[in-house]
C-alpha positions as CSV (number, residue, x, y, z in Angstrom):
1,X,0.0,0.0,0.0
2,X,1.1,3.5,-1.0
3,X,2.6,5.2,2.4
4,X,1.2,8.9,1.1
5,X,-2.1,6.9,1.1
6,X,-5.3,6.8,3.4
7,X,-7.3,3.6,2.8
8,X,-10.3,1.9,4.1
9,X,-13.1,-0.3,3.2
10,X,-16.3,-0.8,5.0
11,X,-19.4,-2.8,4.1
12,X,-22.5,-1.2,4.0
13,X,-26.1,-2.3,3.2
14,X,-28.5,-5.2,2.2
15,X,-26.0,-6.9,-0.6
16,X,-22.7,-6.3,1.7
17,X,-21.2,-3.6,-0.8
18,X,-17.7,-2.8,-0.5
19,X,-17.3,1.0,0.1
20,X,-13.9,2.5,-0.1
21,X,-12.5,5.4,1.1
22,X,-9.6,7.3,-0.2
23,X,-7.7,10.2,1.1
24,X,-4.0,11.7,0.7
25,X,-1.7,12.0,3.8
26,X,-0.4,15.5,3.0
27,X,-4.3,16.9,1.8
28,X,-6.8,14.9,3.7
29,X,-9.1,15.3,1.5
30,X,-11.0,12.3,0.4
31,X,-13.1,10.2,-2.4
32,X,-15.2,7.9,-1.6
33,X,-16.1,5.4,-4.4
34,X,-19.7,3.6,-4.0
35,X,-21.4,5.0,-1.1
36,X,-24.2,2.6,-1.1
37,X,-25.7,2.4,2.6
38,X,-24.6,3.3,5.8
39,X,-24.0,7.3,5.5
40,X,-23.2,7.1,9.1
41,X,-20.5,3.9,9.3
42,X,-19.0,5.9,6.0
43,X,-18.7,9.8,8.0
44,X,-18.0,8.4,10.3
45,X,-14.7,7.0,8.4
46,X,-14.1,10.4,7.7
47,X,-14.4,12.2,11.1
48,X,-11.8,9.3,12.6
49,X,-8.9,10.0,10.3
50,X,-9.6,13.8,9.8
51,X,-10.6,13.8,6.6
52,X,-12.7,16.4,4.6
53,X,-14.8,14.7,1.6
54,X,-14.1,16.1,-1.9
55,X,-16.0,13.9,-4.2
56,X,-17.8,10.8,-4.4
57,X,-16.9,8.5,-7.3
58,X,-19.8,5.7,-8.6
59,X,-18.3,2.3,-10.3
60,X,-21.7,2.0,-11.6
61,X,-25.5,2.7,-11.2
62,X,-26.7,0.1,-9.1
63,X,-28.8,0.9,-5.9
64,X,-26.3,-0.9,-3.8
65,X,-23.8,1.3,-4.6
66,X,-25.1,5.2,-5.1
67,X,-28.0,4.6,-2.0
68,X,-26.4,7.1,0.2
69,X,-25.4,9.8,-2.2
70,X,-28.7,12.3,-0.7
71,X,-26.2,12.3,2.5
72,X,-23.3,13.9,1.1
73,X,-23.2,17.1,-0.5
74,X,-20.1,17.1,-2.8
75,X,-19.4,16.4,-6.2
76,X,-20.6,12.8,-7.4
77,X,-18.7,11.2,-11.0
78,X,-20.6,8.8,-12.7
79,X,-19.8,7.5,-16.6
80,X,-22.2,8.6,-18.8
81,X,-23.6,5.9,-19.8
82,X,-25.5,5.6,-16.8
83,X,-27.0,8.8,-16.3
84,X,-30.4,7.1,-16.6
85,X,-29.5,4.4,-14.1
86,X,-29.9,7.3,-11.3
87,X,-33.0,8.3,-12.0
88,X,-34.6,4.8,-12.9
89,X,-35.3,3.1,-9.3
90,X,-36.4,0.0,-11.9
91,X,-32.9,-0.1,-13.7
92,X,-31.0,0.4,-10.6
93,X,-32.7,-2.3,-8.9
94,X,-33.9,-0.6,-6.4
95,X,-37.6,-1.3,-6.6
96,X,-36.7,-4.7,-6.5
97,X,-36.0,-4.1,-3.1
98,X,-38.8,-2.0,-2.1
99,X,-37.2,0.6,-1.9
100,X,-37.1,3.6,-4.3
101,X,-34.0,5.3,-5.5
102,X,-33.9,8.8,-7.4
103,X,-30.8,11.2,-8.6
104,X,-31.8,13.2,-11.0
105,X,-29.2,16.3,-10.7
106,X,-25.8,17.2,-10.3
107,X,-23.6,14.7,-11.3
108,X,-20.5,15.1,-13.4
109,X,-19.6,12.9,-16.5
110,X,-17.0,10.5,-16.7
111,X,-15.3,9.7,-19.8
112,X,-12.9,6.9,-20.5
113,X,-9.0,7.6,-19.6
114,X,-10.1,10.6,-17.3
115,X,-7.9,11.3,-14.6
116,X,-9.7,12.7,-11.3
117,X,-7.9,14.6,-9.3
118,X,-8.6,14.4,-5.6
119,X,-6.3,16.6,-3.9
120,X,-2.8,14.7,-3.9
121,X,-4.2,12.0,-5.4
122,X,-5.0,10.9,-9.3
123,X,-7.4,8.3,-9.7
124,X,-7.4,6.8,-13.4
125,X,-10.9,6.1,-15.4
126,X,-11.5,3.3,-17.6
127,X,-14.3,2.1,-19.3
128,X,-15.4,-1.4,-18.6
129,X,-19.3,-2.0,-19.8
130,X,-20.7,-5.4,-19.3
131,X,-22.4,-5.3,-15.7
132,X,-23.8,-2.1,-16.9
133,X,-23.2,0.4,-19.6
134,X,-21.4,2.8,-18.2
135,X,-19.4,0.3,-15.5
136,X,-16.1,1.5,-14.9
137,X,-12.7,0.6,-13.0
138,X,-10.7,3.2,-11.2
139,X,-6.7,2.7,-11.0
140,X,-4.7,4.4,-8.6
141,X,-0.8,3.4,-8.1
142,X,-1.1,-0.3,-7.9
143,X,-4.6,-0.3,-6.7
144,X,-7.5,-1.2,-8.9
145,X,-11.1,-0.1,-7.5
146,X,-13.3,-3.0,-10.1
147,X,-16.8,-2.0,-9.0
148,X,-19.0,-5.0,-10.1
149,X,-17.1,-5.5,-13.8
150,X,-14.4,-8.0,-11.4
151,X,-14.5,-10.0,-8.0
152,X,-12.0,-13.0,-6.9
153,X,-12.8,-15.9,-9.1
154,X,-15.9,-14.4,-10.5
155,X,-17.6,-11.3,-13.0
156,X,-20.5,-9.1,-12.4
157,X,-23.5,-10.3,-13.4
158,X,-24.9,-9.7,-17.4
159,X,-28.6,-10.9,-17.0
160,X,-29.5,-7.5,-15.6
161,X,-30.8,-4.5,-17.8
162,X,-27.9,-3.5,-19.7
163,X,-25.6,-6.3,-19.2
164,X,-23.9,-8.0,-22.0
165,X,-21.4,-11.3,-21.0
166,X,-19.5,-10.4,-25.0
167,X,-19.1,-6.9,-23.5
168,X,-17.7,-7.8,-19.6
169,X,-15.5,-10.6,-21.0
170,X,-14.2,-8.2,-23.7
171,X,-13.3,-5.3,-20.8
172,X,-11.4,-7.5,-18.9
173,X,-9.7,-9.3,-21.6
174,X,-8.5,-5.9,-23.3
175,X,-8.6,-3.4,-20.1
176,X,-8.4,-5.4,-17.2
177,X,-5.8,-8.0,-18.0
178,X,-3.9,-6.2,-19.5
179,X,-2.4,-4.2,-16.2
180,X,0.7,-5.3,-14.6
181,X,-0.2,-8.7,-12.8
182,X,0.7,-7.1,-8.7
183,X,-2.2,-4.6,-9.3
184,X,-4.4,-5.4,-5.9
185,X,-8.1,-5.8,-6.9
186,X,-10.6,-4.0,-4.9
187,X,-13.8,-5.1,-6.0
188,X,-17.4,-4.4,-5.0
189,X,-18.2,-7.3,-3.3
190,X,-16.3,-9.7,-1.6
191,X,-12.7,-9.7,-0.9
192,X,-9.6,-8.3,-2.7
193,X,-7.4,-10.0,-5.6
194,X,-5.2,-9.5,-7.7
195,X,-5.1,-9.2,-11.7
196,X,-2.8,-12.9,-12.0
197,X,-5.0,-14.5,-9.8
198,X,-7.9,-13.6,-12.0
199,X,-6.2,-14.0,-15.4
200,X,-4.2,-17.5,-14.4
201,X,-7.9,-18.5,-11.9
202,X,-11.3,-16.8,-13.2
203,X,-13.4,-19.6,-14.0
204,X,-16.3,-17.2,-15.6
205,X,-14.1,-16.5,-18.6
């Protein structure tokens, strides 16, 4: 782990989502990647190290992932391509659940190969559709934040509105796998990996 870096994951709501959050040692100011539950367990993250939130960054559009974003009041990234999953609660699931989910404003668009800049740190976009359209990876140092596109020995899943298996396999195959193999995988569910274990391992692809 990067020794300028402040790291920590927590698991929040009804699908055990990983939740990450991310801050510089010299700027203390943080990102937190797929705020799905929990606003509380997540500040109070925050308040404990002394951090101040910049930004919150979504891997994808799932309710499990954005359902705490009306709790922070900062920035929030999302790709583009799923700008209609926040303001669909039946694309992003979360009428499945009984709940309803709704963000409508306020987001900035991600693009492919955009770098984010959180105070000292630079966070790399890339494109990985499959689990949704607009599913994306975020690469800092040797760290790889894989949303639901990766997880240890398994893919996210492509039955779901807007999923496509020829699309996830052809992410990871061209995107994914094609990082140095010592990049630690951080998915969003389920514990960490790294991008050998998957290439040499996976058993979905």
């Amino acid at each position: 782990m990067d020794k300028g870096l402040i790291f920590e994951a927590i698991v929040v709501g009804v699908l055990d989502t990983n939740c990450y959050v991310l801050a510089g040692n010299k700027s203390r100011e943080a990102v937190v990647i797929d705020p799905g539950a929990d606003a509380d367990n997540i500040s109070a993250v925050l308040k404990r190290n002394g951090l101040k939130l910049n930004s919150i960054i979504l891997t994808h559009g799932h309710f499990d992932h954005i359902g705490a974003l009306d709790n922070f009041d900062v920035p929030v990234y999302v790709h583009s391509d799923d700008l209609e999953f926040m303001k669909n609660s039946s694309i992003n699931l979360s009428s499945n659940f009984g709940i309803d989910r709704k963000f409508d404003a306020g987001f900035k668009v991600l693009r492919d190969g955009e770098i984010i800049s959180v105070g000292d740190l630079r966070l790399s976009v890339i494109h990985t559709p499959g689990h949704t359209p607009g599913g994306i990876c975020l690469k800092i140092g040797s760290m790889l934040f894989s949303g639901d596109t990766l997880f240890r020995n398994g893919i996210g899943r492509t039955d779901l509105p807007g999923g496509s298996f020829e699309q996830i396999s052809r992410s990871l195959k061209e995107k994914i796998f094609t990082l140095k193999d010592d990049i630690r995988v951080f998915p969003g569910h389920g514990p960490e990996t790294t991008v050998k274990e998957e290439k040499e391992g996976n058993n979905f692809l």
